[in-house]
Backbone as JSON Lines, residues from 0, in Angstrom:
{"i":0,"aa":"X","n":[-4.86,12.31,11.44],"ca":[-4.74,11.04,10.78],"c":[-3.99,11.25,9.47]}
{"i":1,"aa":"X","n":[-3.0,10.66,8.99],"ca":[-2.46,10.34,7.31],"c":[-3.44,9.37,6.86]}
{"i":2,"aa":"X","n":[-3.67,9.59,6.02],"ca":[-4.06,9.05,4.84],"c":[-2.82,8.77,3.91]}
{"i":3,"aa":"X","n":[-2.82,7.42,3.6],"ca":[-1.75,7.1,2.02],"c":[-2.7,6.39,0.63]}
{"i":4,"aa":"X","n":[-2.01,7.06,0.03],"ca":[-2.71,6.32,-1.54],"c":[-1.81,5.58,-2.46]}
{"i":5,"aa":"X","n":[-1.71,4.5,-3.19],"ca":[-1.06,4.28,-4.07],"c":[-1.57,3.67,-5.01]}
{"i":6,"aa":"X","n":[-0.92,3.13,-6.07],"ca":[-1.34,2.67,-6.87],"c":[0.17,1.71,-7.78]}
{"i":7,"aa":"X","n":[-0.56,0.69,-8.54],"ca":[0.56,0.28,-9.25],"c":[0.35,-0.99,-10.14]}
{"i":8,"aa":"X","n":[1.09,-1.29,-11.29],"ca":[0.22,-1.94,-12.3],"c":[1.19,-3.28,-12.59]}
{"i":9,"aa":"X","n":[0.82,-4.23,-12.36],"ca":[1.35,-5.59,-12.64],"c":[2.07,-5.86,-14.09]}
{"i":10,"aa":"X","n":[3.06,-6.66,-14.32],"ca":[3.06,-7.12,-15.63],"c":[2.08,-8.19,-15.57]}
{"i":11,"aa":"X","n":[1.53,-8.48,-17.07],"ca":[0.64,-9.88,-17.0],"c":[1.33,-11.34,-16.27]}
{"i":12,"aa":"X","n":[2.4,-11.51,-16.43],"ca":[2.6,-12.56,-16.17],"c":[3.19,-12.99,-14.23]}
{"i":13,"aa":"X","n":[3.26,-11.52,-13.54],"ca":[3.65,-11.12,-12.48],"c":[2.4,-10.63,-11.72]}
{"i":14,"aa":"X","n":[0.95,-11.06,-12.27],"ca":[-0.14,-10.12,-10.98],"c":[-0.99,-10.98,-10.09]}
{"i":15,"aa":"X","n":[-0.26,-12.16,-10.56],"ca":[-0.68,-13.46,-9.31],"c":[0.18,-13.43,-8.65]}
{"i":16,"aa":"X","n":[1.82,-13.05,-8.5],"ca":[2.89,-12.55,-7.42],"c":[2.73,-11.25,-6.62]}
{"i":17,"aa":"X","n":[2.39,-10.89,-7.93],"ca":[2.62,-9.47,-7.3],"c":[0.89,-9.1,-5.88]}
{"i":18,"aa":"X","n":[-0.03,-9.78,-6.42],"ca":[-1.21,-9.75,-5.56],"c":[-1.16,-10.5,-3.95]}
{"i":19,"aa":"X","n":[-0.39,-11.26,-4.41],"ca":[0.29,-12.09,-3.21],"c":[1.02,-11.57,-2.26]}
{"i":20,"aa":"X","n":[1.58,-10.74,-2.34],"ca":[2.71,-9.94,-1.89],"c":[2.38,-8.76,-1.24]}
{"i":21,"aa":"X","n":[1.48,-8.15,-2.15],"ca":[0.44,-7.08,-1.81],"c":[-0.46,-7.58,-0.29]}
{"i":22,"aa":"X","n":[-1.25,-8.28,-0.84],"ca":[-1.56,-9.09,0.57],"c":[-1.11,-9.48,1.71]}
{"i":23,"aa":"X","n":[0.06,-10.0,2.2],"ca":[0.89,-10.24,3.11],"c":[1.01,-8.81,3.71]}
{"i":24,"aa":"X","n":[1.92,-7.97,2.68],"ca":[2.07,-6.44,2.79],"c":[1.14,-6.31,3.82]}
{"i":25,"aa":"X","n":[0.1,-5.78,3.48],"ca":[-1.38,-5.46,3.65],"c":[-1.67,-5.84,5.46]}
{"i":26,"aa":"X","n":[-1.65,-7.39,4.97],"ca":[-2.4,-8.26,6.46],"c":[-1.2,-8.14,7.65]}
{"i":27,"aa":"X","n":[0.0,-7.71,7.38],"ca":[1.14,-7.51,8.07],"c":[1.22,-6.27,8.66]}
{"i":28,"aa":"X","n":[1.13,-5.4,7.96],"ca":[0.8,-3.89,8.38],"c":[0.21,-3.37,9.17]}
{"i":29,"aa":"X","n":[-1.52,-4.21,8.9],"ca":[-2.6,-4.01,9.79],"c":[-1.8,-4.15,11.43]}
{"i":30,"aa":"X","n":[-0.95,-5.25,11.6],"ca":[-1.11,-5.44,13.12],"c":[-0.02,-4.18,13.69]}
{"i":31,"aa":"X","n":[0.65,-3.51,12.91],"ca":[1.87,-2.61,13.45],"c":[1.14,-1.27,14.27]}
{"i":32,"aa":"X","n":[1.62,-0.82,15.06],"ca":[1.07,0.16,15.91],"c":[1.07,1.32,14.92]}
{"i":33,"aa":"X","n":[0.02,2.04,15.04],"ca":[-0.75,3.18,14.64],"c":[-1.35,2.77,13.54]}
{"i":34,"aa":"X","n":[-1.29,1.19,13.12],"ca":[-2.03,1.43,11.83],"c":[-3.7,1.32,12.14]}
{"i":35,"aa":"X","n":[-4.52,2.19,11.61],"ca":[-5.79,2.56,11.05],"c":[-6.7,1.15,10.65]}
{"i":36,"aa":"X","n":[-6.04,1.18,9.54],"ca":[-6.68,0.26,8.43],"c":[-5.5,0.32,7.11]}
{"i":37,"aa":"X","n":[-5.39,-0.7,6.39],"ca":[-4.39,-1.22,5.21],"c":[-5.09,-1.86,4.0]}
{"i":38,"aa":"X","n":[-5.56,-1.51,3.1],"ca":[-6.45,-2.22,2.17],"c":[-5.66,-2.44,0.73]}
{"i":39,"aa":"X","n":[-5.65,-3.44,-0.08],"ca":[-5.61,-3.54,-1.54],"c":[-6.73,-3.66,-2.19]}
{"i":40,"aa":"X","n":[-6.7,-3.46,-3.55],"ca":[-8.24,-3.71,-4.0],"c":[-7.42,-3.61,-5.66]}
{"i":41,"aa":"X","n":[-8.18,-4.68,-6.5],"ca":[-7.6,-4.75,-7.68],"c":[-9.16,-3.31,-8.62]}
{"i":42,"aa":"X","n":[-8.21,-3.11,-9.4],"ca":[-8.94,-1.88,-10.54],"c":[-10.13,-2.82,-11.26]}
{"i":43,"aa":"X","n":[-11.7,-2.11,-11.07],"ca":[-12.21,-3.55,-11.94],"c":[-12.08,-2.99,-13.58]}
{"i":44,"aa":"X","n":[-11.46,-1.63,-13.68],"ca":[-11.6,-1.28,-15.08],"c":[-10.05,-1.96,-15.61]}
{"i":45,"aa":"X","n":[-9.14,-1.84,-14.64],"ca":[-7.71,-2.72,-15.26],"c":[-7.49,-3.59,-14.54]}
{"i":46,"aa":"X","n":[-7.76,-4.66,-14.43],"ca":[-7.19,-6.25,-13.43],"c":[-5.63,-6.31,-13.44]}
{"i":47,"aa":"X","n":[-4.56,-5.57,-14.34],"ca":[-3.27,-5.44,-13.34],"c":[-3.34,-4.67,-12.74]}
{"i":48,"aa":"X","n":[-3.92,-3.54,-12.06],"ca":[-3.98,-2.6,-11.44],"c":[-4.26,-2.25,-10.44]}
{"i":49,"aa":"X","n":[-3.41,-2.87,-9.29],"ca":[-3.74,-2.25,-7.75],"c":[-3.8,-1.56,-7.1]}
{"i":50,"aa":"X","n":[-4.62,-0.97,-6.19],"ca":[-4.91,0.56,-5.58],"c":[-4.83,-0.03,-3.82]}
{"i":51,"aa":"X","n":[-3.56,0.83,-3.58],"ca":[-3.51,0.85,-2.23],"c":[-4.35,1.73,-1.01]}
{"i":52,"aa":"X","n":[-4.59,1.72,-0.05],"ca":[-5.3,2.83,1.02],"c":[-5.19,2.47,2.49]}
{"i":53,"aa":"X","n":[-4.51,3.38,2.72],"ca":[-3.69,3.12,4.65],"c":[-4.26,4.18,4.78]}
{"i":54,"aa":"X","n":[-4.74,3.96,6.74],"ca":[-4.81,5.25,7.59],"c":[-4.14,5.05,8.58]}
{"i":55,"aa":"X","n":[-3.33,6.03,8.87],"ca":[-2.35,5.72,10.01],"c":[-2.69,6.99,11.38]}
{"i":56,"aa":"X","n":[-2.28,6.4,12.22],"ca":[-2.61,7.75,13.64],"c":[-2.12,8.42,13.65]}
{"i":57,"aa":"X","n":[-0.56,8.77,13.1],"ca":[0.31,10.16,13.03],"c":[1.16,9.64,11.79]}
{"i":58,"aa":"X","n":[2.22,10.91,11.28],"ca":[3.13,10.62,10.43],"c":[4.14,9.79,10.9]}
{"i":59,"aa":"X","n":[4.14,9.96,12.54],"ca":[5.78,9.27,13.51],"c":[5.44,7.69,12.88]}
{"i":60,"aa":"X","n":[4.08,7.6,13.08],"ca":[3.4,5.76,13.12],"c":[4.15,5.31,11.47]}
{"i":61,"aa":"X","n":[3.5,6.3,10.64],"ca":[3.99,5.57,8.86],"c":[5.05,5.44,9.04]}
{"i":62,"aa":"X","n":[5.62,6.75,9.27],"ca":[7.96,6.51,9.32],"c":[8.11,5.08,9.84]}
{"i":63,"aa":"X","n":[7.81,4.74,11.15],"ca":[8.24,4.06,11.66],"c":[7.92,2.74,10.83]}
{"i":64,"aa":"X","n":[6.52,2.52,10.25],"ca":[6.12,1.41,9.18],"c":[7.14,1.61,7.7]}
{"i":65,"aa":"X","n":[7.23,2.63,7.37],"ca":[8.17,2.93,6.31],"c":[9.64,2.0,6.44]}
{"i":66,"aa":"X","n":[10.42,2.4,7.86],"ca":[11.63,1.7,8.18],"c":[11.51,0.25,8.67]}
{"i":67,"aa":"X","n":[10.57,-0.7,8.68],"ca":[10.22,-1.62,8.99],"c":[11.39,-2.77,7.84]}
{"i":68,"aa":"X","n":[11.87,-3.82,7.95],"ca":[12.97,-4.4,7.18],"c":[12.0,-4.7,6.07]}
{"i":69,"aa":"X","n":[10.47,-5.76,6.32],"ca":[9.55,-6.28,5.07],"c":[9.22,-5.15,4.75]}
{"i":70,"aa":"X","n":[8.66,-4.11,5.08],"ca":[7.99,-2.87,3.99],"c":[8.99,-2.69,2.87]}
{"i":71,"aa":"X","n":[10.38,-2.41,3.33],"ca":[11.16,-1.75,2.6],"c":[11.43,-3.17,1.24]}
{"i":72,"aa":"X","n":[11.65,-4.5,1.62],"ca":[11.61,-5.77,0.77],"c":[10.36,-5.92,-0.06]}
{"i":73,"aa":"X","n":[9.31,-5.42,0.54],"ca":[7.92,-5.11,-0.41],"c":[8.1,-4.18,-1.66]}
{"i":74,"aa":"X","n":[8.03,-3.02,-0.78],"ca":[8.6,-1.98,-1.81],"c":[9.88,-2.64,-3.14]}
{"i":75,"aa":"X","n":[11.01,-3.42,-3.05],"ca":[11.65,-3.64,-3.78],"c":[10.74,-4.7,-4.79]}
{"i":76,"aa":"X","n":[10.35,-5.36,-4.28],"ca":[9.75,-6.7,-4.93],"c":[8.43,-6.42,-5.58]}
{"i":77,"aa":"X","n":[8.14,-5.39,-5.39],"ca":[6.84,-4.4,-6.06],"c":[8.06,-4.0,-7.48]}
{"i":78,"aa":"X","n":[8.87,-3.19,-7.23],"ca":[9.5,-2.92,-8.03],"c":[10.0,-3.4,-9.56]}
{"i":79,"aa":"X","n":[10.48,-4.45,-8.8],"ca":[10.56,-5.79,-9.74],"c":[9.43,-6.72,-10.86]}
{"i":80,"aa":"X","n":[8.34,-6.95,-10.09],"ca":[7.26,-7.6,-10.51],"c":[6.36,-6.3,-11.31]}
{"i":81,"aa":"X","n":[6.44,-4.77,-11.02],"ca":[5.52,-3.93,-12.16],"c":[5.93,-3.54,-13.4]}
{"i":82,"aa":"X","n":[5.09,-3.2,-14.23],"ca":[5.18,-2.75,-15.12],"c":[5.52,-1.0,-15.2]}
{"i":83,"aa":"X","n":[4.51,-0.49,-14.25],"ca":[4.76,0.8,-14.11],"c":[4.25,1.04,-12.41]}
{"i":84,"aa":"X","n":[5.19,1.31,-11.73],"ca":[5.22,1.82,-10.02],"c":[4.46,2.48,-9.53]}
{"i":85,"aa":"X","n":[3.63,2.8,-10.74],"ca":[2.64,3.85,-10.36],"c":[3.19,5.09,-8.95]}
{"i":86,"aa":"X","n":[2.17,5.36,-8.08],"ca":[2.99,6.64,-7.33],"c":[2.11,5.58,-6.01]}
{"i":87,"aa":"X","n":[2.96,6.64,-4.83],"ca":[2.47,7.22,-3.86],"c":[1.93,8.49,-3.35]}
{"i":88,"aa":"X","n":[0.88,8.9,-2.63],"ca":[0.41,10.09,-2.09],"c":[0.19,9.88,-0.49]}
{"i":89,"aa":"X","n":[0.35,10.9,-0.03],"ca":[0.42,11.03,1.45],"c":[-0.28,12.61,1.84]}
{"i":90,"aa":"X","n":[-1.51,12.05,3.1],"ca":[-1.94,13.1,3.36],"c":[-2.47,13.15,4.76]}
{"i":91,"aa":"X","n":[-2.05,14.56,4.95],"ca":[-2.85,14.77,6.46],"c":[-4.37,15.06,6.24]}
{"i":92,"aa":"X","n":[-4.92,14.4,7.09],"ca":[-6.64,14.58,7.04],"c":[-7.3,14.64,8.28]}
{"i":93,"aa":"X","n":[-8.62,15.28,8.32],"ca":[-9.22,15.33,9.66],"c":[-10.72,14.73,8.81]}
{"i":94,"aa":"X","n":[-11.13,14.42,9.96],"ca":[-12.99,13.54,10.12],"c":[-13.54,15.13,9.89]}
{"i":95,"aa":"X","n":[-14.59,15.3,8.95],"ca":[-15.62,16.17,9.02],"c":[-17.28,15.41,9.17]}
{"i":96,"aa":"X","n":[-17.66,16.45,9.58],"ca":[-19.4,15.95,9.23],"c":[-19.79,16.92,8.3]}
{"i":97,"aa":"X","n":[-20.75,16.56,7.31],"ca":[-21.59,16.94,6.51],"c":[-22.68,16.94,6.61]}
């Protein structure tokens, strides 16, 4: 499974767009093949501050979500509307028990 992380911080006057957008993102994603799960969730310690979290079934599945025409228009329009882009992280992971 990948795991992705991101993160990224609104201007004030851009985090009712930018949450919007995020969302669509998000609820759009979910239906693409291999996706896992797609979540946003705002920071409750910073309210511009959104934290992304995808699980995808292989790396082939993200690429292929990566080259998608809206991801890549997300990604720009994220761009536009933050203050700071914060990052992405990407990881291979396996299920353990404890």
């Amino acid at each position: 499974m990948i795991v992705v992380t991101g993160v990224v911080t609104a201007k004030p006057e851009t985090i009712a767009e930018l949450t919007r957008a995020a969302r669509e993102h998000v609820h759009r994603s979910r239906g693409e093949p291999g996706c896992i799960s797609h979540h946003v969730a705002v920071d409750a310690d910073d309210p511009l501050t959104l934290h992304f979290i995808e699980r995808w079934e292989s790396a082939d599945a993200l690429k292929v979500h990566f080259a998608v025409p809206e991801s890549r228009a997300f990604w720009h329009k994220l761009k536009a509307l933050a203050t700071d882009h914060g990052h992405m992280q990407v990881y291979e992971a396996a299920r353990i028990r404890i």
